[in-house]
C-alpha positions in Angstrom: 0.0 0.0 0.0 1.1 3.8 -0.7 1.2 6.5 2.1 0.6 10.3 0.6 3.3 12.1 2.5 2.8 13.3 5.9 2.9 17.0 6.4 3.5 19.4 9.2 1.2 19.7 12.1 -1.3 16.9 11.8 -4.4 16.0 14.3 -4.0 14.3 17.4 -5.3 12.1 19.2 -6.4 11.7 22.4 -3.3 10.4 23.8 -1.5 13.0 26.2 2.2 13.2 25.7 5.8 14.4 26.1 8.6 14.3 28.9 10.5 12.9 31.3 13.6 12.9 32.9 16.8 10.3 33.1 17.3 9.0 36.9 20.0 11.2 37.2 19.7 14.6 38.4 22.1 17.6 38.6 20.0 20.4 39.8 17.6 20.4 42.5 14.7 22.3 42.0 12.9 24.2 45.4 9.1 24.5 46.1 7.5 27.7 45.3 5.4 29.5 48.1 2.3 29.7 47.3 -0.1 26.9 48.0 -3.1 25.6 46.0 -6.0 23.9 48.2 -7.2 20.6 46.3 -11.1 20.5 46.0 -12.9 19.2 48.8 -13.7 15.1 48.1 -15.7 13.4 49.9 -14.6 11.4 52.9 -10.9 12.9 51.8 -9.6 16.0 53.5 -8.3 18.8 51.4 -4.7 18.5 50.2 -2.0 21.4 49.4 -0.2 21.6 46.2 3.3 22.7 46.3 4.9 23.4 42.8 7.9 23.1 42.0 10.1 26.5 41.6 11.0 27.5 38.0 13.6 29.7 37.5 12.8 33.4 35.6 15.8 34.4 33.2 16.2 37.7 31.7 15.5 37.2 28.2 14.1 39.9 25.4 12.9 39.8 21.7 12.2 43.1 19.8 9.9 43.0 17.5 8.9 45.9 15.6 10.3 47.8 18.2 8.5 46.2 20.8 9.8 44.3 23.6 8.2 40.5 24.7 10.0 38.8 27.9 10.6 35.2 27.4 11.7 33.9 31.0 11.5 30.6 29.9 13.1 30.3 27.2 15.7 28.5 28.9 12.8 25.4 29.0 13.5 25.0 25.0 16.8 23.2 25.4 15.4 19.9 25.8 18.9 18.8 26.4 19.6 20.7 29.7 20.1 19.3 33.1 18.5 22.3 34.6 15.5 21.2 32.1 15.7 17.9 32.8 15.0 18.0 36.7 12.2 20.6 36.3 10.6 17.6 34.0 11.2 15.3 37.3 9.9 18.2 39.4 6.8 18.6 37.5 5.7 14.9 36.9 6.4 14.5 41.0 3.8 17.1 41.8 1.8 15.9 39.3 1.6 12.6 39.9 1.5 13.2 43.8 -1.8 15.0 43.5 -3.3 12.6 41.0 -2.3 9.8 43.6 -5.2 11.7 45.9 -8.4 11.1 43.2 -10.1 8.1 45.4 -11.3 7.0 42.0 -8.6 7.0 39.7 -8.2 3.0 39.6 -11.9 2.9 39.0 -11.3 4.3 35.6 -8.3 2.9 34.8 -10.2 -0.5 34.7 -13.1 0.9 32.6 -10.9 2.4 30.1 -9.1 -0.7 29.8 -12.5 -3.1 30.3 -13.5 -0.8 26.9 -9.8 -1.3 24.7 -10.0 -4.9 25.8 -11.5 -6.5 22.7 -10.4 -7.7 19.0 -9.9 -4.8 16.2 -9.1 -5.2 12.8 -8.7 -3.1 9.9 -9.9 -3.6 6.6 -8.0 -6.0 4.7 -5.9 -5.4 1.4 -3.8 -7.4 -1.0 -0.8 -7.9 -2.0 0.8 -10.2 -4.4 -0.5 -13.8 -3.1 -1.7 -12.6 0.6 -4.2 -10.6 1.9 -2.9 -8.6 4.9 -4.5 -6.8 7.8 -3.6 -5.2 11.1 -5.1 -7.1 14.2 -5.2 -6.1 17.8 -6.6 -8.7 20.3 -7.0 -6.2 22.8 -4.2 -4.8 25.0 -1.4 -5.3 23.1 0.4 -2.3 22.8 1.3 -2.4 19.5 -0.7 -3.8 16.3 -0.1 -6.9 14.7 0.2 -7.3 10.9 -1.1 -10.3 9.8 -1.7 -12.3 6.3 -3.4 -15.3 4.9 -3.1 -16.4 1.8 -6.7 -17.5 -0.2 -9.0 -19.5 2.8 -5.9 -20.6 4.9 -5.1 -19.9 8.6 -3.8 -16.1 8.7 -0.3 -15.7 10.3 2.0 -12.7 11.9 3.8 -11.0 9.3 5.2 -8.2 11.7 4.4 -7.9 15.3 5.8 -4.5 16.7 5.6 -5.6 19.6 8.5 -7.6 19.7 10.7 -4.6 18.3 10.9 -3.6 22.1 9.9 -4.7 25.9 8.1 -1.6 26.2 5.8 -0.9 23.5 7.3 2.4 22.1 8.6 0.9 19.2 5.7 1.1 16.7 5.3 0.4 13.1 5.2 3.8 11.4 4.4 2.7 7.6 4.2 -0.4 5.4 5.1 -0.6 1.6 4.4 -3.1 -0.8 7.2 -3.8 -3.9 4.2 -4.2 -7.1 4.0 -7.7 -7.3 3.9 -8.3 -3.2 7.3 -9.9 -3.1 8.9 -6.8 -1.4 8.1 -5.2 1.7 9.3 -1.8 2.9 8.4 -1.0 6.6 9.3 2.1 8.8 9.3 2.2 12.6 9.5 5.3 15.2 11.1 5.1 18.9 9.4 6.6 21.4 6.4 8.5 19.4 9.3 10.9 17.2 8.8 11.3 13.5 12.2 10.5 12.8 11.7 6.9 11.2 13.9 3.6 10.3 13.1 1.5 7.0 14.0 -2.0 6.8 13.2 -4.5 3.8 11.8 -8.1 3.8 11.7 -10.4 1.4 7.6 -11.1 2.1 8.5 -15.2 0.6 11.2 -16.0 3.2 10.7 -13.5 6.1 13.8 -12.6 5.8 15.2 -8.9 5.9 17.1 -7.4 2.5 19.1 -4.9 1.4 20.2 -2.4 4.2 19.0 -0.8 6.9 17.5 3.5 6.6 17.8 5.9 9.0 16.9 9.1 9.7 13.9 9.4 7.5 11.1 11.7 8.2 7.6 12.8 7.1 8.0 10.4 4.1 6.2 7.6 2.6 7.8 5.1 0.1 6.8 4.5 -3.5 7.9 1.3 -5.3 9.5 1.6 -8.7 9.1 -1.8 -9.5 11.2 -4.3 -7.2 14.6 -2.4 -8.0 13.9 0.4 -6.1 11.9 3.1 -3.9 11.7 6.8 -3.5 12.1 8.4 -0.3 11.9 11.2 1.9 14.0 13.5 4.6 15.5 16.2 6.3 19.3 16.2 6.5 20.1 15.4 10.3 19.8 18.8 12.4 23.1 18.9 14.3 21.3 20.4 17.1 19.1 18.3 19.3 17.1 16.1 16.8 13.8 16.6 18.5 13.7 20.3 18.1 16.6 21.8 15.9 14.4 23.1 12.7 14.1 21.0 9.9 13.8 23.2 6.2 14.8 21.6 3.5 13.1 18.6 2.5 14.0 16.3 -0.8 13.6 13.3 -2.3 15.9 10.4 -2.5 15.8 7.1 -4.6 17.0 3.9 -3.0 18.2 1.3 -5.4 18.2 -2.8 -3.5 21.4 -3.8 -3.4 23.1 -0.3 -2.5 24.1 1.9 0.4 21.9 4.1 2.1 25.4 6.9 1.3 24.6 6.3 -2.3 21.1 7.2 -2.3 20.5 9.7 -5.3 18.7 13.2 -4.0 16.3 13.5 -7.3 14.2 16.5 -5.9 14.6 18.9 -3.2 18.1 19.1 -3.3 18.8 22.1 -5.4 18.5 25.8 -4.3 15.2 26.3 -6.7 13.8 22.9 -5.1 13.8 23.7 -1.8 10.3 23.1 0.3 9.9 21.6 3.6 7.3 18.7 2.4 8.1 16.9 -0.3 6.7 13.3 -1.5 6.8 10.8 -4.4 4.2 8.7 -5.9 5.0 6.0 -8.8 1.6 5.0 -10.5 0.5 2.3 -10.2 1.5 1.0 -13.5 5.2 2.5 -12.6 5.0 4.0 -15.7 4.8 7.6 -14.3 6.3 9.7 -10.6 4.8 12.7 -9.4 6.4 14.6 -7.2 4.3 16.9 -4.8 6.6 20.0 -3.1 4.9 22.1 -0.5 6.1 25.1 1.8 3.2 24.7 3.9 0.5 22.1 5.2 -1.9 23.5 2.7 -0.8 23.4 -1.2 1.3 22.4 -3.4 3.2 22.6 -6.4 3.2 19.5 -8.5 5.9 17.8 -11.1 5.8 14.5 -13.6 8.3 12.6 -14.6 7.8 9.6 -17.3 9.9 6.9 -15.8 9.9 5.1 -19.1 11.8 7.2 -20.8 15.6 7.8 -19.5 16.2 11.5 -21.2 12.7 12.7 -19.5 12.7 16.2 -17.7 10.4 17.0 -14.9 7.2 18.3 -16.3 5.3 20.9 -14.4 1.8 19.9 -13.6 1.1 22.8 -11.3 3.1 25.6 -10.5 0.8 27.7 -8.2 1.1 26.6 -4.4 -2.3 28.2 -3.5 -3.8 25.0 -3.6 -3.3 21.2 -3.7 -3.2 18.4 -6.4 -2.3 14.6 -5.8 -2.1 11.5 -8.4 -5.2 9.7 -7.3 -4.9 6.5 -10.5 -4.0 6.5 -13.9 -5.0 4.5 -17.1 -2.1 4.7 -19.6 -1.2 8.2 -20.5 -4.4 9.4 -18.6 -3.6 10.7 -15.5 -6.6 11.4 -12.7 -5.7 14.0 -10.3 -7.7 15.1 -7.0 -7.7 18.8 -6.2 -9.4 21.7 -4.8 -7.4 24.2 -7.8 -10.7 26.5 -8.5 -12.6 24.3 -6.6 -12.7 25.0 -3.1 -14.7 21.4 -1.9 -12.2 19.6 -4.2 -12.7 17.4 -8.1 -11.6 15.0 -9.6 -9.5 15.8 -13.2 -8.1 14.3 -16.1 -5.4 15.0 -17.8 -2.9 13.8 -20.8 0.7 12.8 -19.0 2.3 14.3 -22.1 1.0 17.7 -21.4 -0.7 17.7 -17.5 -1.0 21.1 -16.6 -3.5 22.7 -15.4 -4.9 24.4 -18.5 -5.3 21.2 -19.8 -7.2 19.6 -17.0 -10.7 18.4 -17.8 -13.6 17.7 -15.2 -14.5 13.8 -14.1 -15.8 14.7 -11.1 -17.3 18.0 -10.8 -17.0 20.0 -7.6 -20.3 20.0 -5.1 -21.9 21.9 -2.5 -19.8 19.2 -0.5 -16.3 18.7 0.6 -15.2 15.7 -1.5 -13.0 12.7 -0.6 -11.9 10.2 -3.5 -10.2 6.9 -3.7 -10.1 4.4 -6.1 -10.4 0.6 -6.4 -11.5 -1.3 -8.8 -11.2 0.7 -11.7 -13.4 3.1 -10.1 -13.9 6.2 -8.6 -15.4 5.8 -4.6 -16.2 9.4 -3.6 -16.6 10.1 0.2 -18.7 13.6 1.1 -19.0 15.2 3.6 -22.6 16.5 4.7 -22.1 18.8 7.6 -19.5 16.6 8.5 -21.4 13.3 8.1 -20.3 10.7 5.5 -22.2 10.2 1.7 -20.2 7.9 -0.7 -20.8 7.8 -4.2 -19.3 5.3 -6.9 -18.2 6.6 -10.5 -16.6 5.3 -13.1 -13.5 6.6 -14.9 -15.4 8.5 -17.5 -17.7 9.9 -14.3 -20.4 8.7 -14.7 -22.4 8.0 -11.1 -22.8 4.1 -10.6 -24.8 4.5 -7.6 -24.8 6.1 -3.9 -23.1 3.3 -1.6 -26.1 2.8 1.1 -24.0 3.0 4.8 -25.4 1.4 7.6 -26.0 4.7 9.9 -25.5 8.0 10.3 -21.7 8.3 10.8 -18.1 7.9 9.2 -17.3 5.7 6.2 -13.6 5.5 5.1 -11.1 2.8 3.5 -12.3 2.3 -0.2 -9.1 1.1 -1.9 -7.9 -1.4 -4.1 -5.7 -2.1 -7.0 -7.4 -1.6 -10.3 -7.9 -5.2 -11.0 -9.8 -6.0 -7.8 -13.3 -7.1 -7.7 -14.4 -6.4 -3.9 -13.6 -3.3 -1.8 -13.8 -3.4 2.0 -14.8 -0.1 4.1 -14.8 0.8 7.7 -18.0 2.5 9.3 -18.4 3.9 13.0 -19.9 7.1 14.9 -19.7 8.0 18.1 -21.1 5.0 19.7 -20.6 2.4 16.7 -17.1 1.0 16.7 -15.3 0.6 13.9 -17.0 -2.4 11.5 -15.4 -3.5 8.4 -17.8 -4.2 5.7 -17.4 -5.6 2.3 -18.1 -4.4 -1.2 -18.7 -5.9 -4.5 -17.5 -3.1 -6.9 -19.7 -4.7 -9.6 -22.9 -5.4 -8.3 -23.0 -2.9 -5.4 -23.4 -5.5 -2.8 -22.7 -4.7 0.8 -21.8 -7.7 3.2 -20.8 -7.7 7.4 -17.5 -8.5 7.1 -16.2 -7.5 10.8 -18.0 -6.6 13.3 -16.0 -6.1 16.6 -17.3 -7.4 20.0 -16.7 -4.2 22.5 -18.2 -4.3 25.7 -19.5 -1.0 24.7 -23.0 -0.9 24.6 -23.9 1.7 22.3 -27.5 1.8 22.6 -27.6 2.8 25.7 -26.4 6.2 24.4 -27.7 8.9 21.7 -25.9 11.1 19.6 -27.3 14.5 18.4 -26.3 16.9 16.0 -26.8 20.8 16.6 -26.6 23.8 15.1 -25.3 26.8 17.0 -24.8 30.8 16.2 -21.2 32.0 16.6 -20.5 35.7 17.3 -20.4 36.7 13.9 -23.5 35.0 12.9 -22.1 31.8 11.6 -23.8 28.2 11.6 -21.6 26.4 13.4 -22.6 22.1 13.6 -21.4 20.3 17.0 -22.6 16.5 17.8 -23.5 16.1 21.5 -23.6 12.2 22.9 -24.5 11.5 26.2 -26.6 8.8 28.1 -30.2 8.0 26.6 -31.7 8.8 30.4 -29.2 12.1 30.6 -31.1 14.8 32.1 -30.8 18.5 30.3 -30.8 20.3 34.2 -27.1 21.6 33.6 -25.2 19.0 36.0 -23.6 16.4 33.3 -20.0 16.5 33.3 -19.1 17.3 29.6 -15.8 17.3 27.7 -16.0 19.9 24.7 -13.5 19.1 22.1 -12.3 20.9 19.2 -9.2 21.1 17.0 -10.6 23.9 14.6 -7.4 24.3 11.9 -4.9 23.0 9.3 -7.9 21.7 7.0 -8.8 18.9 9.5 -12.2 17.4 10.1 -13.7 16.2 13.1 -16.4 13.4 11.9 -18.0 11.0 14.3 -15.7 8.3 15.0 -15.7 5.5 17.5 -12.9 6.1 20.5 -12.7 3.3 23.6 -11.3 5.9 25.6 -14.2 8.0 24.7 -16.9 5.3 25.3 -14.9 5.4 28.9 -15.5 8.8 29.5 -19.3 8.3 28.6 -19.4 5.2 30.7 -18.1 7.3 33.7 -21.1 9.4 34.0 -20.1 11.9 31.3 -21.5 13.5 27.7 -19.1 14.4 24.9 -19.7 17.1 22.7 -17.3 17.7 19.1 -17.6 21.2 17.8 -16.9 21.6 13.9 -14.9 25.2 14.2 -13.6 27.0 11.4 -10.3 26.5 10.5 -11.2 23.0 9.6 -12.0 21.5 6.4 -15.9 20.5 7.4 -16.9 22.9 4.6 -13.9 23.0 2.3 -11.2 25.5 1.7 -13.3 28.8 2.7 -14.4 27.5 5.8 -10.6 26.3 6.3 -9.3 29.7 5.4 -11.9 31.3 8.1 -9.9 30.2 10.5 -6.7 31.3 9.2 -3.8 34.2 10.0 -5.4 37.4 10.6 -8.9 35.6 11.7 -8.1 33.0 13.8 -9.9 34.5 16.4 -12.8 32.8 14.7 -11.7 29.8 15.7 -11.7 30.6 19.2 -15.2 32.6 19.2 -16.7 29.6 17.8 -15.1 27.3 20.4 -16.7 29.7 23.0 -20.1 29.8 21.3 -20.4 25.9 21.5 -19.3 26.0 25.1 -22.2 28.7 25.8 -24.9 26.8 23.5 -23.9 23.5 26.2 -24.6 25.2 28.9 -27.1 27.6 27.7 -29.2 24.3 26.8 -28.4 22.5 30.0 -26.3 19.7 28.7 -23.8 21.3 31.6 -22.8 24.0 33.3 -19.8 26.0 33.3 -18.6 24.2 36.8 -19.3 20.8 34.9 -17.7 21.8 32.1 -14.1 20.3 30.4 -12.3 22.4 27.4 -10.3 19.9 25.5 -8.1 19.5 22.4 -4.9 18.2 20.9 -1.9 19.8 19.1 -3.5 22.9 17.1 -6.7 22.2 19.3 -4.4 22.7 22.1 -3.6 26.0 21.1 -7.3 26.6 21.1 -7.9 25.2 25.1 -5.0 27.5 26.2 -6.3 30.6 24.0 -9.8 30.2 25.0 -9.1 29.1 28.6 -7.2 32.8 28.6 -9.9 34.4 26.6 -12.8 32.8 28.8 -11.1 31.4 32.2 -15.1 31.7 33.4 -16.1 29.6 30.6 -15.1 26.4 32.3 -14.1 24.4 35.6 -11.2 22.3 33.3 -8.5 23.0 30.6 -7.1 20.1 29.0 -4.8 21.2 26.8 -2.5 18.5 25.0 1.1 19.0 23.5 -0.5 22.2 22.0 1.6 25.3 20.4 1.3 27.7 22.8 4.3 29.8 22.2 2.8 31.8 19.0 5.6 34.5 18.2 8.4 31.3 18.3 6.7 27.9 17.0 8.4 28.3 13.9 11.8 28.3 15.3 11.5 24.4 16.1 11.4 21.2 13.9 8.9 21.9 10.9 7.1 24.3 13.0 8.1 27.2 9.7 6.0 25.1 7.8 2.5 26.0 9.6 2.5 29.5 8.4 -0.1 28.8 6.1 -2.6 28.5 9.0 -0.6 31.1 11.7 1.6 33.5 10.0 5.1 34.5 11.7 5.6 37.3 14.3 8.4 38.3 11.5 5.7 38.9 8.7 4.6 42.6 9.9 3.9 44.2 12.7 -0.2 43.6 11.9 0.8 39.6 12.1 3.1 40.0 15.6 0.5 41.7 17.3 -2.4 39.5 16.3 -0.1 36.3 17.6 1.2 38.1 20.7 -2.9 38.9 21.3 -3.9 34.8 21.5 -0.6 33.5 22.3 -1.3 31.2 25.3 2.1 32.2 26.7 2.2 35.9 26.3 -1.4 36.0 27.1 -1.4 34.9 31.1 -1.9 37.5 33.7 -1.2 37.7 36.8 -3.8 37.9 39.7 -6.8 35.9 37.0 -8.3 32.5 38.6 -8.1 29.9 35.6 -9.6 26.5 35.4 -7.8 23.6 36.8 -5.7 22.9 34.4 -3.7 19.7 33.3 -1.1 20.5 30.6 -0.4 17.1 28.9 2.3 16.8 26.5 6.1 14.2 25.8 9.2 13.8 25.6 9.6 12.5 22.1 7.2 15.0 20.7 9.1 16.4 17.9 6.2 17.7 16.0 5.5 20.2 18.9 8.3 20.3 20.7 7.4 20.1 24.7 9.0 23.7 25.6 5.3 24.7 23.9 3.9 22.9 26.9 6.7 24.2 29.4 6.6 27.5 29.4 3.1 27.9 29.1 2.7 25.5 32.4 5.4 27.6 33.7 3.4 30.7 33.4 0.0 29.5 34.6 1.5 28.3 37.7 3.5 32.3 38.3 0.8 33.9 37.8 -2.8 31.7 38.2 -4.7 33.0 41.6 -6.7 30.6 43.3 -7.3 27.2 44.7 -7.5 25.2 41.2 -4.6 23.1 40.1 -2.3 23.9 37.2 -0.2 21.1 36.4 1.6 19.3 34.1 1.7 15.7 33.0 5.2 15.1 30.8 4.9 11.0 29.6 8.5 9.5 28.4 8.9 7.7 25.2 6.1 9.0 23.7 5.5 11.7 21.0 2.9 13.6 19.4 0.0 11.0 20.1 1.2 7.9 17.1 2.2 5.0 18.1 1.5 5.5 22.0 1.4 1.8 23.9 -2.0 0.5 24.9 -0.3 0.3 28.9 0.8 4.2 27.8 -3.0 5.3 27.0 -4.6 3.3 29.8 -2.4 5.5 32.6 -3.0 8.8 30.7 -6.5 8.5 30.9 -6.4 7.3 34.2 -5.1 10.4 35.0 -7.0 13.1 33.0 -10.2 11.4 33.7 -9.5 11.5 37.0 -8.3 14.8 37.1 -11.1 16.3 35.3 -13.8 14.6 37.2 -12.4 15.2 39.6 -12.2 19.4 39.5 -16.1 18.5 38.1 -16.7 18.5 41.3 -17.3 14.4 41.2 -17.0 12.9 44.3 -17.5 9.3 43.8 -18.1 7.1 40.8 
């Protein structure tokens, strides 16, 4: 199977992350003097919080010929010993108030009660086998297994033997054309940085030589000689948060030295981008190369592989919007992209002259945000309908076959196949569905159970709703509330509001174990669909963007006042949450709005806006943020949301549990630092402000089952906990 390249800030999941320190310890760190009274449980007397001192240094920036402090910045150098025992510091007072929640076992064994059964994903073939991923319950790590025609399946790689731990995870998997070849990549600890080894799939054994270093890369088979590749030279900094520019794409020939790898794009002054991927068609007659400077568009190249004196052949020159190979047939290339078409198409073109004036409709852009795939010899196009799934099947010539009837109302994904195959298989869930794997028969339209997983989740004890709320501008805004059939609309629920509300993302109803927990535990749910995502295509993307991404925040802030405005909570049962660039939007809203809610869960989020770009390839989320370099318009918008420049002093905020890791080199933890840091100077009151650093983990990928079941463990508890929730 081929992976489109991965680019920049991507969503996260639920899974807290970042830091923690080696055994050793060369600076002691001193409690602070003021106290913070834990809330009153019952049967347990009040505890005091003593947090751990954190050193102010004397640090400037001018910008525009203004002057912003940066005490912390010392927190950035994730290679420090002074750094590395105020990680210790932090987890011990963490983890010594969590150690107070009466309750906190409680959920552990309901979260890991509701993990504890058999997934699956949907199967896909390769040469003789068909292969899918398997989990029987708590292993930390998937397993990939294949059978071949009716016969017993069998482990092809368990990742869970790559380590005693679980923080080895398999990062990718890559199939040579005719199956015999199998490229996989791994990640340590959760980091992005990635290692490629080849297997011969016949004898299990591993080929050719091991690749290091690799990041935000896929790989694309040229037949079984070779594969393309993609990476960052190695910063000489620290690796996790030195910043990575230059991207470029390298061909690996079996048989050779990783040395000898030839850098075919990316590595020339007039190349240079920060994301840059390769696709081979399928019938590896054709690469494209896709070169971006941001995590929205791209500019596009072709090369005809066939011929030895080929050029590159531009496809796309504009970067204001983006373009990937979806198939081909012969010299007929169909592209997906949202060029003049904000809710994206589907295109054809000639390879002998691809660009974009030459690009003729298949698929015509709707009123919807579209999401193809093929399989088949067939278009599959996904929809979204305020943010719920329609799937439609053309042909080549586009032509509608028929709508694909789905089972509920919900999320359907995973239409893909070679263009020879006869059956698809698709996965469907919603908010209390989990994930069920269906089969398709691409002729006659035939749906068949294929999977359907046996979670101790019972689902129909629970009702989703979708809503429509008024932002402060006026905007629609759609949320989906679940909660408890018998939930009662008198204001007390504790709710979790989550949002991510940026970088093109959708949030569509999807089935999460740890989310079943929290419903299990007495709680409703609710997922706002903010601007800034891609719920409505581009324009609603681009709403939330630069110079208004204060959008994204009002929105978040209107949902949170619909909830309790409605009675689904109140404001003192209420739980702000989000990951990454959602966890920008908890620590900008919970400064915005620290009335708004008892609890701030904000999870390796950027929170430093006038620096993110310094680290990793933070430079490359511009698109969505713009710099504090750009003008002085741009650096006073940032400095104005910026959840570290943006805490004052004497202001009660919610209890707040910063989460974030150690391996997280996507958002490098200092995001999470300093903006802990300042809560805890300058936050007035009795409600906790904390920090919860894990080790060997990254931005949220690959995070062990044992990992997950402990994090949630402890923001459950924590959040129920500052609810107000005295037993369970």
């Amino acid at each position: 199977m081929k992976h489109n390249i991965e680019k920049g800030l991507l969503k996260t999941t639920w899974n807290s992350v970042l830091i923690t320190a080696s055994t050793t310890l060369l600076l002691a760190c001193q409690p602070k003097t003021e106290d913070v009274k834990m809330p009153e449980v019952e049967s347990q007397a009040a505890s005091v919080l003593t947090y751990p001192v954190t050193r102010k240094g004397d640090v400037v920036d001018t910008y525009f010929g203004v002057q912003v402090a940066d005490p912390y910045r010392w927190l950035e150098d994730d290679r420090s010993a002074e750094t590395e025992a105020w990680v210790k510091a932090q987890n011990k007072a963490t983890q010594g108030y969590l150690e107070q929640v009466p309750y906190k076992d409680k959920i552990a064994t309901v979260v890991k009660n509701l993990l504890n059964y058999e997934r699956i994903s949907a199967p896909f073939t390769e040469g003789d086998y068909t292969y899918f991923y398997k989990n029987d319950g708590l292993q930390n790590q998937s397993v990939v297994y294949r059978q071949k025609g009716e016969g017993e399946p069998q482990v092809f790689i368990d990742p869970n033997k790559l380590s005693d731990d679980g923080t080895v995870s398999l990062a990718g998997l890559s199939f040579s054309n005719d199956g015999s070849l199998a490229a996989y990549l791994t990640s340590t600890g959760g980091s992005d940085w990635r290692e490629l080894y080849v297997i011969d799939t016949n004898t299990m054994e591993k080929v050719d030589t091991k690749l290091v270093d690799l990041k935000f890369t896929g790989v694309s088979w040229y037949k079984n000689e070779g594969f393309y590749y993609s990476s960052y030279d190695k910063p000489e900094g620290s690796e996790l948060s030195e910043k990575t520019d230059q991207h470029k794409v390298y061909y690996h020939k079996m048989g050779t030295a990783q040395k000898d790898d030839i850098a075919i794009f990316g590595h020339t002054e007039d190349q240079k981008h920060r994301y840059v991927g390769a696709e081979v068609s399928d019938d590896n007659q054709y690469l494209m190369i896709s070169a971006a400077n941001s995590t929205s568009g791209n500019r596009a190249y072709l090369k005809n592989l066939n011929d030895t004196n080929a050029t590159w052949i531009t496809v796309k020159e504009s970067i204001e919007s983006d373009v990937y190979l979806l198939t081909n047939k012969g010299e007929d290339l169909y592209l997906a992209t949202n060029y003049q078409a904000p809710n994206s198409k589907i295109v054809k073109v000639k390879a002998s002259a691809p660009n974009v004036e030459n690009w003729q409709d298949v698929v015509s852009e709707t009123e919807n945000v579209l999401s193809p795939s093929t399989a088949g010899g067939y278009i599959f196009a996904e929809y979204m309908v305020d943010a719920i799934s329609k799937v439609f099947q053309y042909s080549l010539e586009g032509e509608q076959v028929r709508e694909i009837a789905l089972p509920d109302i919900g999320t359907a994904g995973s239409f893909a196949g070679k263009q020879k195959a006869t059956t698809t298989y698709f996965t469907f869930s919603n908010y209390t569905t989990p994930t069920t794997i269906y089969s398709y028969d691409i002729t006659t339209g035939k749906t068949a159970l294929f999977n359907k997983p046996a979670s101790a989740f019972d689902g129909s004890q629970y009702v989703s709703k979708q809503v429509f709320y008024t932002s402060k501008d006026g905007t629609k805004v759609p949320m989906i509330v679940t909660q408890h059939k018998d939930a009662k609309l008198d204001g007390s629920s504790p709710t979790i509001l989550y949002g991510y509300g940026g970088f093109n993302v959708s949030l569509t109803p999807q089935f999460s174990s740890t989310v079943a927990a929290w419903l299990e535990l007495g709680g409703s749910y609710a997922v706002a669909n903010i601007r800034g995502g891609g719920e409505y295509g581009k324009a609603w993307h681009k709403a939330g963007t630069q110079l208004q991404k204060q959008n994204v925040f009002d929105d978040f802030i209107a949902a949170a006042e619909y909830l309790i405005d409605n009675k689904y909570t109140s404001s003192k049962h209420l739980a702000l949450r989000g990951g990454s660039n959602g966890g920008l939007l908890v620590g900008a809203v919970a400064n915005q709005r620290p009335d708004l809610a008892a609890v701030a869960l904000p999870a390796v989020g950027v929170m430093d806006m006038l620096r993110y770009h310094t680290f990793t390839a933070g430079a490359g989320w511009a698109y969505d943020y713009g710099t504090a370099e750009q003008s002085k318009e741009m650096f006073e918008y940032l400095k104005a949301y910026s959840p570290v420049h943006t805490v004052k002093s004497g202001v009660e905020y919610p209890a707040t549990l910063v989460t974030t890791a150690d391996h997280d080199d996507r958002v490098v933890p200092a995001h999470s630092f300093k903006y802990a840091a300042m809560l805890q100077a300058n936050h007035t009151g009795t409600s906790p402000t904390l920090i919860r650093i894990e080790t060997d983990a990254g931005h949220g990928a690959g995070t062990p089952i044992s990992k997950t079941i402990e994090q949630y463990a402890d923001i459950y508890g924590f959040t129920l906990y500052n609810l107000g929730v005295k037993n369970l």
